[in-house]
C-alpha positions in Angstrom: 44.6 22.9 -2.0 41.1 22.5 -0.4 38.6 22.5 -3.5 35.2 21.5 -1.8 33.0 19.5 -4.4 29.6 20.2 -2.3 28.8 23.1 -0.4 31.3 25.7 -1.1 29.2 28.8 -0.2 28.7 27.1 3.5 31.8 26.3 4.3 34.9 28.8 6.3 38.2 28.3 4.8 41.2 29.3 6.6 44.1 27.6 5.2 43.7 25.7 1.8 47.0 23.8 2.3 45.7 22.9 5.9 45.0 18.9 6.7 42.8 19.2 9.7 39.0 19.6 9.0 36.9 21.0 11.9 33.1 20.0 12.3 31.0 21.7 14.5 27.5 20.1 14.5 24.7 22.7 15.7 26.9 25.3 17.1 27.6 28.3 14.3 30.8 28.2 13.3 31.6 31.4 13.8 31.2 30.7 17.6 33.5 27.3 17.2 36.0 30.0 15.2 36.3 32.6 18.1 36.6 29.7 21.0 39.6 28.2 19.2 41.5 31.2 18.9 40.6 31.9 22.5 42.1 28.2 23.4 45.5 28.7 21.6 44.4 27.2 18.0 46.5 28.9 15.2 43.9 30.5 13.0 46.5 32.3 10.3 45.6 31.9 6.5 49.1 31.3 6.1 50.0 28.5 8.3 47.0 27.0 10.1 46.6 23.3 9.9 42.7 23.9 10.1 41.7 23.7 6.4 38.4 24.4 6.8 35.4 24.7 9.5 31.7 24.1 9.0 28.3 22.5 10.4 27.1 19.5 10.3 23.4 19.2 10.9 23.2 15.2 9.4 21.4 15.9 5.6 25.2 17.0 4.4 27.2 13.9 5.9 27.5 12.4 2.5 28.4 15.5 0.8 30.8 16.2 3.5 32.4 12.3 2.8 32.3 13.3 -0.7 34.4 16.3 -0.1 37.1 14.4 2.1 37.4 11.8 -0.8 38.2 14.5 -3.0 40.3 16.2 -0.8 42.8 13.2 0.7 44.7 16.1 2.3 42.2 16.3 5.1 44.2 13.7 7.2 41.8 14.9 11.1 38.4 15.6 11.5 37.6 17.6 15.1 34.2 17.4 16.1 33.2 20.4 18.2 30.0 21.9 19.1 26.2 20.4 20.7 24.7 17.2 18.6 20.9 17.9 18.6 20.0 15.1 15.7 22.5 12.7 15.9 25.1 13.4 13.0 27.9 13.3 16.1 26.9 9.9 16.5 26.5 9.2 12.6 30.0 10.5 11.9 31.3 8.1 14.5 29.8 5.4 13.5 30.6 5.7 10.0 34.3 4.8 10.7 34.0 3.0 13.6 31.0 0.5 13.2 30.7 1.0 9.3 27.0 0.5 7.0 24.7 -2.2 6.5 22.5 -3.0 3.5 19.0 -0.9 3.9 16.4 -0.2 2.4 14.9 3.0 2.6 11.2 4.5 0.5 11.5 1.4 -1.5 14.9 1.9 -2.5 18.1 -0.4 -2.2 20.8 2.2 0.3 23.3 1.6 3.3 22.4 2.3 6.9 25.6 3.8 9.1 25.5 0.8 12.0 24.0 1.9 15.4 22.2 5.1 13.8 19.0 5.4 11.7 21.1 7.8 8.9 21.1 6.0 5.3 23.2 6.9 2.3 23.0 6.5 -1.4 25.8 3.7 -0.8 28.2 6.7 -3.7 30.7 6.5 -0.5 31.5 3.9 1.9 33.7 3.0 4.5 36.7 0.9 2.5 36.8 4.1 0.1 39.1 5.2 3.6 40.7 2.1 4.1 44.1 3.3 2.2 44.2 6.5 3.5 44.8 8.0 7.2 42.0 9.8 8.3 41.4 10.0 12.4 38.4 11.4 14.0 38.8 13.0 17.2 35.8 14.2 19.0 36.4 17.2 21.4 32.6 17.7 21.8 32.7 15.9 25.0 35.2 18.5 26.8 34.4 21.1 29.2 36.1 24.2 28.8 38.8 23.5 31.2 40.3 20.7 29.8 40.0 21.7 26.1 42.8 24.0 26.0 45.5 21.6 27.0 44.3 19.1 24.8 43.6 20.9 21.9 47.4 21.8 22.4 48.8 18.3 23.0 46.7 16.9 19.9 48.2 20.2 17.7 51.7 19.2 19.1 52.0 15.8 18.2 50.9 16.4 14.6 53.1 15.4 11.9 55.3 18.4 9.8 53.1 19.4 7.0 53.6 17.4 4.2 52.5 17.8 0.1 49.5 14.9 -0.3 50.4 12.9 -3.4 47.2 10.9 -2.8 44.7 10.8 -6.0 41.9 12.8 -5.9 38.6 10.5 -5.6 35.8 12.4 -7.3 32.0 10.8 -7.1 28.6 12.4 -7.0 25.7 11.4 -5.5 23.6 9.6 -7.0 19.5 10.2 -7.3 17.5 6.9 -5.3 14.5 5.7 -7.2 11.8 6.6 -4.5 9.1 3.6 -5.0 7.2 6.0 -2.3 7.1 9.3 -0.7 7.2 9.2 2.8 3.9 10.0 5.0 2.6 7.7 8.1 0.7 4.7 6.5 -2.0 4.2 8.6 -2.4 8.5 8.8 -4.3 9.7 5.2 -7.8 10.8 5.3 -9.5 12.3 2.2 -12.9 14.8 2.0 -14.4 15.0 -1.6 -18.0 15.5 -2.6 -18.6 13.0 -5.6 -17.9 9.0 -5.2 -15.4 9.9 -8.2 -14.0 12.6 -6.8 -12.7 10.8 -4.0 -11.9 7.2 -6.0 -9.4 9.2 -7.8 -7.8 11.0 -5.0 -7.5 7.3 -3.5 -5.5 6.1 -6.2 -3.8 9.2 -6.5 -2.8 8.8 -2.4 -1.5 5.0 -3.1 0.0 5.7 -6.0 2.4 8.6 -4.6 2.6 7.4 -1.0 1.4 3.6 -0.7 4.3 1.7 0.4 5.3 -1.8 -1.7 4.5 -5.0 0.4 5.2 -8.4 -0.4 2.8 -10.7 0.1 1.6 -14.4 -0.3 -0.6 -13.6 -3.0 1.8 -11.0 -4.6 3.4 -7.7 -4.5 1.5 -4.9 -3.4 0.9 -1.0 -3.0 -0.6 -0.9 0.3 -1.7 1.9 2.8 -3.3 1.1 5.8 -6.8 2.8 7.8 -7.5 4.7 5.5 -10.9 7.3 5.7 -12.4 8.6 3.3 -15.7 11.1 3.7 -18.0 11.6 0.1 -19.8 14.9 1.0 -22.5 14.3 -1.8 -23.1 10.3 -2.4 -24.8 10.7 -5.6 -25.2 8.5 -8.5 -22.5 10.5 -11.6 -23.8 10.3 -15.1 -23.2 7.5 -17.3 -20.6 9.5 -20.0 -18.3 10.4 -16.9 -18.2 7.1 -15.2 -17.0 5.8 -18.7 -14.5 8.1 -18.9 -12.3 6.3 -16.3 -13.5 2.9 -17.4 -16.9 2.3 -15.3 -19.9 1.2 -16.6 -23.5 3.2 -14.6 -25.4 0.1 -15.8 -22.7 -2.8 -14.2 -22.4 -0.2 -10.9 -26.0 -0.6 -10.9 -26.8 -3.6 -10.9 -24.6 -4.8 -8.1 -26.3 -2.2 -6.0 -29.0 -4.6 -5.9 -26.7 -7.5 -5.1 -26.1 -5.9 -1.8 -30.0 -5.5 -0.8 -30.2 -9.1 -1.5 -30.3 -11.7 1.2 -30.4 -14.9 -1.0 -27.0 -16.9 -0.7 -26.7 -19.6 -3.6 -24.9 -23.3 -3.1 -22.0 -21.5 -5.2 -21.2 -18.7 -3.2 -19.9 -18.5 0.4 -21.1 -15.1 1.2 -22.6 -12.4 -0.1 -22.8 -8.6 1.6 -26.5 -9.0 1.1 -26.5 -12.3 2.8 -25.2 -11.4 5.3 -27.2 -7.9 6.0 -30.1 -9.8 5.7 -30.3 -13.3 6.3 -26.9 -14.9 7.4 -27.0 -14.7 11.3 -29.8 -16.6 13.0 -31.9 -15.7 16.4 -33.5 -19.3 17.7 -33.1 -21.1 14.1 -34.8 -17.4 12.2 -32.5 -15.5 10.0 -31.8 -11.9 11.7 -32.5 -9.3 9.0 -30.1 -6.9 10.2 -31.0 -4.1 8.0 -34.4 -3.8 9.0 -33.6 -4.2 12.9 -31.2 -0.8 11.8 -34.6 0.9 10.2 -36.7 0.1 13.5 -33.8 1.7 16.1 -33.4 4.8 13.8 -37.9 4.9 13.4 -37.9 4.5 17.6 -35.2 6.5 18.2 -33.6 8.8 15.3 -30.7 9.5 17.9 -30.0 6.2 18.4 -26.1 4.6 18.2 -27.1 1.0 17.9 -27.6 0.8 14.5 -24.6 -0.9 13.7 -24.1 -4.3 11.4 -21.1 -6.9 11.4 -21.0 -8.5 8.7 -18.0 -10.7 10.2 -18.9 -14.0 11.7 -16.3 -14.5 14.3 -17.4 -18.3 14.7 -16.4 -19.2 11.0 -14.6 -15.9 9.5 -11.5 -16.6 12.0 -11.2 -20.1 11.7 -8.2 -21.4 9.6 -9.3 -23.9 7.5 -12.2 -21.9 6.2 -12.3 -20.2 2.8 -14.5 -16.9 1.5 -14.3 -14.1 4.5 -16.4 -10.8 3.6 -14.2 -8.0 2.6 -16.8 -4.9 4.1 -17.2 -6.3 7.7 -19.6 -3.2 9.4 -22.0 -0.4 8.8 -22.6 2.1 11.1 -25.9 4.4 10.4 -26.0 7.6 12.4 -28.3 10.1 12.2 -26.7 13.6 11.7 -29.2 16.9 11.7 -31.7 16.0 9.6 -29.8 13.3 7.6 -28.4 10.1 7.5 -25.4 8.9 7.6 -23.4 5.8 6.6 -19.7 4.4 8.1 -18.5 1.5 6.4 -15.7 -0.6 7.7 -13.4 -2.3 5.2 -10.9 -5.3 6.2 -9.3 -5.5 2.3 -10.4 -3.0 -0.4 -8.9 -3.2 -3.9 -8.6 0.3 -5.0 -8.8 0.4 -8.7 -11.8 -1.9 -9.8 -13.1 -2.2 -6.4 -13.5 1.0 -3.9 -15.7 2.9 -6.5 -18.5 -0.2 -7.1 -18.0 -0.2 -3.1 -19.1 2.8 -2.7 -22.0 2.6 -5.0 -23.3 -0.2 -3.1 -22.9 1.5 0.1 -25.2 4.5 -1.4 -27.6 2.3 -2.5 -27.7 0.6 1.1 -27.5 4.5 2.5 -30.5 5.3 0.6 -32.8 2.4 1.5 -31.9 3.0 5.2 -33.0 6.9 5.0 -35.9 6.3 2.8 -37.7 3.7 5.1 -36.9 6.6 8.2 -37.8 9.5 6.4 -34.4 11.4 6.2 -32.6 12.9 3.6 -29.1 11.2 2.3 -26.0 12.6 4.6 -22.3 12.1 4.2 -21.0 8.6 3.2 -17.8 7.2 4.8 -15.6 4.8 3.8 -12.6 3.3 6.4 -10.2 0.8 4.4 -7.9 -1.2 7.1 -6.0 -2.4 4.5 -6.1 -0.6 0.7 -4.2 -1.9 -2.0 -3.3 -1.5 -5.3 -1.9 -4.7 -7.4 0.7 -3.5 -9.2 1.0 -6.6 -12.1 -0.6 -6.4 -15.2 -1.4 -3.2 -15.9 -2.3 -2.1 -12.4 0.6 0.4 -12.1 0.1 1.7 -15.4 -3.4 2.6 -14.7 -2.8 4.2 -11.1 -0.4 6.1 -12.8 -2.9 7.5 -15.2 -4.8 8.2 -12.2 -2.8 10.0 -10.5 -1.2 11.9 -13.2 -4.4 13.5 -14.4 -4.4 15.7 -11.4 -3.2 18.5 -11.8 -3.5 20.5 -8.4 -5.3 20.1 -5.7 -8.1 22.2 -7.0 -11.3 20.9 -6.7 -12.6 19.8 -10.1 -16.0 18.9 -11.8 -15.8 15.3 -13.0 -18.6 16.0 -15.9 -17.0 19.4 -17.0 -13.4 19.9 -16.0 -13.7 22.9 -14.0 -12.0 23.5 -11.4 -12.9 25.8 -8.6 -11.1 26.4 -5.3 -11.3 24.0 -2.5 -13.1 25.1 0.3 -11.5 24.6 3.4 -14.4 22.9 6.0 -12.6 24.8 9.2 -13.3 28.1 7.7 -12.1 31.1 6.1 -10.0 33.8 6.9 -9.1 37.7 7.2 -6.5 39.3 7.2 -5.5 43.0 8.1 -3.1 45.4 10.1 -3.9 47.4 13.5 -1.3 50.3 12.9 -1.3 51.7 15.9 -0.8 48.6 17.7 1.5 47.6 15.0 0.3 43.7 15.1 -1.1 41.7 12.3 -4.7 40.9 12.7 -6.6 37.4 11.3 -10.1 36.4 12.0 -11.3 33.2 12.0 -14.7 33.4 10.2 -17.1 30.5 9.5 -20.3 31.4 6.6 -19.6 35.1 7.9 -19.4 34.3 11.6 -16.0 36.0 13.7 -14.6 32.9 15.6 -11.9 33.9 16.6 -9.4 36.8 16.5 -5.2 36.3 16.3 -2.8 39.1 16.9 0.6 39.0 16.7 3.7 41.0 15.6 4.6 38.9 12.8 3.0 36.0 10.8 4.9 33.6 12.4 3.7 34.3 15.8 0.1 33.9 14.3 1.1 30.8 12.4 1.9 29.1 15.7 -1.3 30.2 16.4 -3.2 28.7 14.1 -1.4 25.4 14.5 -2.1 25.3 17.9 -5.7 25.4 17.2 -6.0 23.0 14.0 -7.8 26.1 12.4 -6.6 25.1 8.8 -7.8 21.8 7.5 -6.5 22.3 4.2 -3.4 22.1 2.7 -3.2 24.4 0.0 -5.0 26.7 2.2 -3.0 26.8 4.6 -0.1 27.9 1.8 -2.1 30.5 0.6 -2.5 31.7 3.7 0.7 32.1 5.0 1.6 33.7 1.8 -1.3 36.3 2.5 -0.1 36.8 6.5 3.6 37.5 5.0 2.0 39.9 2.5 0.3 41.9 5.0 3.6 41.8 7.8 5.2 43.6 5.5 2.8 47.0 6.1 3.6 47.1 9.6 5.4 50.0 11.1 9.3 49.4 10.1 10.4 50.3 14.0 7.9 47.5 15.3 9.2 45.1 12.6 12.9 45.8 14.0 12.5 45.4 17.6 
């Protein structure tokens, strides 16, 4: 008898003492069904050989190979129906080509040969070997051909016979996901405080840096990654110490990086090279104050921009000690000022935060000396790491686990307060008599824009379409709200 382990509820049985199991990729089943009988299949409870029919998108292949392993009745497999993601291909391949070592989110699994499908390795090729099992693949054939084959491939079956094959019963088993899967060069992060945002760093590396190996060591590594402080203020000394910084050590190298005095001991400093490093006819070039003077000429100006990366030595490879921050970008912005920062290496955990706290300290020089107020700060890591050895994991971890949602929440109090999405808000309500869903798109009180649609989903495409929701848990709630408000539309409008 046919006794799926995995999916039961998704699967059309027609003759539990059949041995021929129909797949029928995308197309319903219910389709495949009707099309069969109309070719000649036999489709009787009693005496089909079709044991069972069902989909196969590509997420359930190994479930389905779990299910044939238990079932060593199921001596064909008939692929029917259109392939839109592969899984025709994956099926194929499986017993054809076979699986290669892989690794996949950190974690050691098979790939299936000529595909990009992985499995949890619970069910592999040679657990076939001793068993016949053909795959035929009818999802090739037009519609004129497919009857007479169908009926020459029925024919030459064998007589029914009782299996006396063991039944193979595995599950699947659970992969230890080092990471969670996101593009690694594709994270950007808005917070208002410098703490804030160090912890939503480690929090981001923690759950979706990916483990690199590399000279120096292993590492937890994403790549470009931006990161905007709304409100680069100095935080008070008790919270700091909370997550193990010290106001008075953050401090003082703040004044490190206004400093353009290099010692015999060091080969760089940030200051040094701001200030004093490059030379213009044998003078050292003090490029912060050539930054003050374009911003006092011209406050609109774009060429207040610093490298701090010396191509003629900083490239070369015999040459040791290369600046980690390698640019600063000041741009005025309303009537403030604001600071990019370019990273080539950050360290995440002991280093990002005392980065940033120079980089206010720099920020506020720079905007004192032009008369502006402090804008937003802006940090761009190319490469962001966290060191796993030691007791670098365990302290990410910490990180990351202390937060709790993605509320926003004050660093000196604990409370938490909802996050304020920067594209807007929005408002919901129903036009009866045009039977649509209404939203508007409104910005400190101002109407944007207005979406109609006869249901939420039409709206949502909307929405997308326009990038009109920045923020993630927004964007939730607000579908949520749009489903909410669907349901008082007129029932007759709903229906058609």
């Amino acid at each position: 008898m046919f006794e799926p382990l995995y999916y039961k509820d998704r699967l059309q049985i027609i003759n539990p003492l059949g041995d021929v199991g129909v797949v029928t990729l995308w197309t319903p089943p219910a389709l495949i069904r009707k099309k069969l009988g109309q070719w000649g299949v036999d489709l009787q409870a009693h005496c089909s050989r079709i044991a069972v029919i069902s989909t196969l998108y590509g997420n359930g292949l190994a479930e389905m190979l779990l299910n044939l392993l238990y079932n060593p009745q199921i001596a064909s497999i008939l692929i029917f129906g259109k392939d839109l993601a592969g899984s025709r291909q994956e099926l194929l391949n499986f017993f054809t080509l076979g699986v290669e070592p892989s690794h996949y989110l950190g974690s050691a699994m098979v790939r299936i040969i000529g595909t990009e499908k992985r499995l949890d390795g619970s069910v592999l090729p040679e657990d076939f070997r001793h068993r016949p099992l053909q795959v035929v693949d009818f999802s090739q054939d037009n519609e004129e051909t497919m009857p007479n084959r169908l009926q020459a491939f029925f024919a030459a079956l064998p007589a029914l016979q009782p299996c006396t094959l063991p039944r193979v019963q595995r599950t699947l088993s659970q992969p230890e996901v080092q990471w969670y899967p996101s593009h690694p060069a594709g994270h950007t992060i808005l917070r208002h405080t410098p703490l804030e945002a160090w912890q939503e760093v480690v929090f981001r590396l923690f759950r979706f840096g990916q483990r690199r190996q590399l000279r120096k060591g292993e590492r937890i590594e994403l790549l470009n990654l931006k990161v905007v402080v709304e409100e680069p203020q100095v935080e008070s000394a008790e919270v700091l110490a909370k997550w193990g910084f010290s106001l008075p050590t953050l401090q003082a190298y703040q004044q490190t990086l206004l400093d353009g005095r290099l010692s015999m001991e060091q080969p760089y400093t940030y200051g040094n090279r701001l200030r004093a490093h490059f030379q213009l006819d044998g003078q050292p070039v003090d490029g912060l104050a050539l930054a003050i003077a374009h911003l006092r000429e011209d406050r609109e100006s774009r060429r207040a921009y610093l490298s701090l990366w010396d191509s003629r030595r900083d490239i070369l490879l015999d040459v040791r000690g290369h600046p980690c921050l390698v640019s600063l970008f000041f741009r005025t912005w309303g009537e403030s000022l604001t600071l990019t920062a370019t990273f080539r290496t950050h360290n995440a955990l002991d280093g990002w935060l005392r980065n940033c706290y120079g980089l206010m300290a720099i920020q506020r020089h720079v905007a004192e000396e032009v008369g502006l107020a402090i804008g937003t700060l802006t940090l761009i890591s190319h490469s962001i790491s966290i060191d796993p050895q030691g007791d670098g994991l365990t302290r990410a971890k910490a990180v990351a686990e202390a937060r709790k949602s993605d509320d926003r929440v004050d660093p000196a109090t604990g409370r938490r307060s909802m996050r304020i999405d920067p594209h807007g808000e929005f408002v919901i309500s129903v036009d009866q008599e045009a039977a649509e869903l209404v939203v508007h798109h409104r910005y400190q009180g101002q109407l944007l824009k207005e979406y109609r649609g006869r249901s939420s989903e039409v709206i949502e495409k909307q929405l997308a379409r326009d990038c009109a929701v920045a923020d993630v848990g927004h964007a939730l709630f607000l579908g949520r709200e749009m489903a909410r408000w669907q349901m008082q539309l007129p029932v007759t409008k709903q229906e058609e």
